[in-house]
C-alpha positions, -999 to +999 in steps of 0.1 A: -114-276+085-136-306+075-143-328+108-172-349+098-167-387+089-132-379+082-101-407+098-085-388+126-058-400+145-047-389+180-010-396+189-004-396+225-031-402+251-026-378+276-048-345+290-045-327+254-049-359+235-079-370+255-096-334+248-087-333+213-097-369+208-133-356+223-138-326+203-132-347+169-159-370+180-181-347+192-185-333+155-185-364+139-149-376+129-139-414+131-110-411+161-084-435+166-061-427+197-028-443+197-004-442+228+032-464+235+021-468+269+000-499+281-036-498+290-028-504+326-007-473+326-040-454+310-064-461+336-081-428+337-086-421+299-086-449+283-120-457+302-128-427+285-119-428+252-138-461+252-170-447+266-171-425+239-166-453+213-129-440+205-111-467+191-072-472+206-041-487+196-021-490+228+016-501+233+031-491+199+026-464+171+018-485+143+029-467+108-002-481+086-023-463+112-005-433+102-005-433+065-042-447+070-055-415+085-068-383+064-056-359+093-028-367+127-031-345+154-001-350+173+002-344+217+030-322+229+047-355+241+053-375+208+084-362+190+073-350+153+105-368+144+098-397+145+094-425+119+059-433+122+050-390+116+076-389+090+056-415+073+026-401+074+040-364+065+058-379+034+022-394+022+010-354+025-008-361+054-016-332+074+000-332+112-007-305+132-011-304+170-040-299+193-035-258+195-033-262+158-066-277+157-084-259+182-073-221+168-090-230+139-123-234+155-115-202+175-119-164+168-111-145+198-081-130+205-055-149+220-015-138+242+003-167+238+034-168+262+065-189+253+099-188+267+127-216+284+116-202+321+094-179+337+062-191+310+039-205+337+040-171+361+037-142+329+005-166+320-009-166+352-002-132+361-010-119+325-045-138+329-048-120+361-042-082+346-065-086+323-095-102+343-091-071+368-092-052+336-127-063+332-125-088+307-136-128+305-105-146+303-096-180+290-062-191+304-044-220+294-025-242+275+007-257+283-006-247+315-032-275+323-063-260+304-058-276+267-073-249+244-092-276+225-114-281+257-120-241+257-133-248+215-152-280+226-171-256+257-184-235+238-179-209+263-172-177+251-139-154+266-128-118+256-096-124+256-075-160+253-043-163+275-020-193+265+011-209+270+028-225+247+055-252+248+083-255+225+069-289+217+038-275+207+051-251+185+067-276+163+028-285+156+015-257+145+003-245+108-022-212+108-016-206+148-013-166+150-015-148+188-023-112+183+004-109+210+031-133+219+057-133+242+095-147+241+109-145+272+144-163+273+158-192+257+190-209+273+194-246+275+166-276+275+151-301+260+184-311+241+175-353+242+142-335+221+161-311+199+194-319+174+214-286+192+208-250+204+195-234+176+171-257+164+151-251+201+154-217+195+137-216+161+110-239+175+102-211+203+104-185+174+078-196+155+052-182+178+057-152+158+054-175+123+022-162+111+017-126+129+019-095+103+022-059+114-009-056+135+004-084+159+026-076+185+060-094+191+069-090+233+105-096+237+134-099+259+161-078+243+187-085+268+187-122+252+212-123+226+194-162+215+163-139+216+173-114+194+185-135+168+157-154+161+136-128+157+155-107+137+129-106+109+102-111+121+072-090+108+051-077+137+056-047+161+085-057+189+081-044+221+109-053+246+122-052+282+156-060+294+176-034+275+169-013+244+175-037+209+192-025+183+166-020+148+138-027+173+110-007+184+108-003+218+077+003+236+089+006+268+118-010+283+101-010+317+067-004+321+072+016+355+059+022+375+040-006+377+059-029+401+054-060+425+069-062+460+057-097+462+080-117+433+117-118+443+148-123+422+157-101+390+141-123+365+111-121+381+112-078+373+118-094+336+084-117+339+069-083+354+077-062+323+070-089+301+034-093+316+026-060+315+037-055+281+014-082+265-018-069+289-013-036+276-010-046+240-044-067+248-063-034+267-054-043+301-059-009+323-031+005+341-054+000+370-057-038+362-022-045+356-014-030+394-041-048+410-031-079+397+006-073+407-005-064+443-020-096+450+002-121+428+027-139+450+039-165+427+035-201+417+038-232+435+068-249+436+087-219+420+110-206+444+085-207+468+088-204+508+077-233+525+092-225+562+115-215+586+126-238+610+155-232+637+166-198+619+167-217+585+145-209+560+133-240+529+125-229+497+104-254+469+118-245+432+107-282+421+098-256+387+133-253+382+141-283+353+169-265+336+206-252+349+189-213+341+159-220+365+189-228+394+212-202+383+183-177+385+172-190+418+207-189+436+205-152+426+175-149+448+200-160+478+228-148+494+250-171+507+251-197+525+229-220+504+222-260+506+210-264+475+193-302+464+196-313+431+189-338+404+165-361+390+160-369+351+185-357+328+174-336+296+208-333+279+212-342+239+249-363+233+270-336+248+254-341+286+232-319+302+257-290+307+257-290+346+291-269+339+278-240+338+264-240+373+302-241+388+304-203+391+267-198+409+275-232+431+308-218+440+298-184+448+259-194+469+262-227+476+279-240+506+268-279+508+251-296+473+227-326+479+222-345+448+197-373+440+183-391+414+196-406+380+220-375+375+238-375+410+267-389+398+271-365+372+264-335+390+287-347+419+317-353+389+306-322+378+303-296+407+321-318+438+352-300+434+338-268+437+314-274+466+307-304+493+287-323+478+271-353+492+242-383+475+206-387+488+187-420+480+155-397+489+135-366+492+130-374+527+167-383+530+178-351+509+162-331+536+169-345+563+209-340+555+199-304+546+184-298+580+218-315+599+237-294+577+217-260+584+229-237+611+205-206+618+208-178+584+213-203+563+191-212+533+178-248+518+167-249+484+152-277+462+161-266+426+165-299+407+177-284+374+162-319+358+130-333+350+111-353+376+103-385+364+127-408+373+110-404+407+080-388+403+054-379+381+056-341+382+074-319+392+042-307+416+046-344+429+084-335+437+076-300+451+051-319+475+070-347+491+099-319+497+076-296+515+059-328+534+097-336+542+102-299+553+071-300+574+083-333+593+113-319+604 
């Protein structure tokens, strides 16, 4: 791909924007970086992009910028639907994203992990097998790491470990993992997406471009799963249960196992793991050593204390009714479960419905917050006390009143964070601060 003194322009000026904006300069591209937010709500990289003599439209996505351009690379953030792309796409301007544009500057072999939950742990753990199987590894991605600051290092891995976002899937062109992984889809993103299936396609194309040497890892106890991937051409290996036309690898790579990850999708994420290490030479030995010593993620159904008998729990990870459902499975009951924040339901709502069976079944007292509280408390208050927090603090706080010793507090929001915070790490950490006051 030609770089040098060709128009480039970077839509969305966030981590992956900022690196991608970088590595075009740094070989010799004209970069413009344009972002709907204000500069005062840039303050760390617009600095930067102007330091490196980046020129920025800020406020607005202006469509002459668009057509203008010889090449967009779009952020994960900006919707590829949207007029200003359309514009640029009808023109037969080229739009990729920034893993698009960084796997064409890279030749090593790359797992690329993709999935509604669970995508954040099989990447981390994955990473981990195969750096206690001796190799260099490169992990990131949707995880923190953009892989276009890996191509602009010029560091050098053995193997490339990656997750990858629906969002950025929509972006891509030549992107081809040697293995990739599918490991649910249920539910998310529908303000993003027009319904079900079109999310569902958009995590299938991770497989787009493999051929028969790749290898497909896939969870065949997911009927959305199995649909989409129906004809795809690379080798399927699956956990969950044996697909039908599909060949099976191994079901369950036993007997490697953890002791340390709890809750039955978590054996899923195990198998999953293990799967793709193996398919990228991980050793046996590797893949157990790394399971040994993993205990999780933060703020994914993870402890945070026991106080007075009663044990708090931080799933701040969990944005989508799945995450919760899967969390209250962890649980027996009683549960006082906290909920809510930032919707991310299309026109029919966020589906909160299908939580009533869990909720009624784990979940003794439901504390909802943020912009969805009064939905969730239309939704599941007749199944379940249910009572409204202005605040984490005050969330907590009724939790720990409402506690008698045995009984379990959970934070699984089932919504995005950022009607109140600006992660859901932020979210995880004023609950466990909270906790900790008690």
């Amino acid at each position: 791909m030609e770089l040098y003194n060709k128009k480039f322009l970077v839509a969305g000026l966030g981590m992956s924007g900022a690196a991608s904006a970088r590595f075009l300069k740094n070989r010799g591209a004209s970069v413009t970086v344009t972002d709907m937010a204000e500069e005062q709500n840039l303050r760390v990289y617009a600095p930067m992009m102007r330091e490196l003599g980046i020129s920025l439209e800020l406020g607005q996505h202006c469509i002459e910028t668009f057509e203008n351009a010889d090449a967009v690379v779009l952020s994960p953030g900006v919707p590829h639907t949207i007029a200003p792309v359309k514009a640029a796409i009808a023109k037969g301007i080229p739009v990729i994203g920034e893993i698009e544009l960084a796997f064409r500057f890279i030749a090593e072999p790359i797992v690329a992990v993709t999935g509604t939950n669970g995508k954040t742990t099989v990447t981390t753990l994955l990473g981990k097998m195969l750096e206690n199987s001796g190799f260099k590894v490169f992990a990131g991605g949707n995880i923190g790491n953009p892989l276009i600051a890996y191509a602009d290092s010029g560091d050098k891995a053995d193997r490339i470990v990656l997750e990858i976002s629906s969002f950025q899937l929509d972006t891509i062109d030549t992107f081809r993992p040697r293995a990739g992984v599918l490991l649910n889809i249920t539910d998310d993103h529908l303000d993003r997406y027009p319904d079900f299936m079109a999310y569902a396609k958009s995590k299938a194309r991770i497989f787009e471009n493999q051929t028969e040497d790749d290898v497909a890892v896939l969870n065949m106890a997911d009927p959305a799963v199995r649909e989409v991937t129906q004809h795809i051409r690379s080798r399927k290996a699956g956990f969950g249960v044996r697909g039908e036309g599909s060949e099976v690898l191994t079901s369950h790579p036993s007997p490697l196992t953890s002791n340390l990850l709890i809750g039955s999708h978590n054996e899923d994420n195990v198998s999953a793991a293990c799967l793709a290490a193996l398919s990228a030479g991980a050793t046996k030995e590797g893949i157990q050593s790394a399971l040994d010593n993993f205990k999780g993620l933060p703020h994914r159904i993870e402890y945070v204390a026991e106080i007075a008998g009663v044990r708090y729990f931080d799933d701040s990870k969990g944005t989508n009714t799945d995450a919760v459902i899967k969390a209250l499975e962890c649980f027996d009951f009683p549960v006082i479960l906290i909920m809510g924040g930032r919707g991310k339901g299309g026109a029919e709502g966020n589906g909160f419905h299908v939580l009533k069976e869990s909720v009624c079944r784990k979940v003794k007292h439901l504390i909802v917050m943020g912009e969805t509280k009064e939905e969730l408390k239309a939704v599941l208050g007749k199944s379940v006390l249910t009572t409204t927090a202005d605040s984490m603090e005050d969330a907590v706080c009724q939790a720990h009143r409402a506690a008698v010793s045995g009984d379990t507090v959970l934070l699984s929001p089932a919504c995005s964070s950022f009607d109140m915070y600006r992660s859901y790490a932020e979210r995880g950490q004023r609950f466990c601060e909270a906790v900790k006051k008690l």
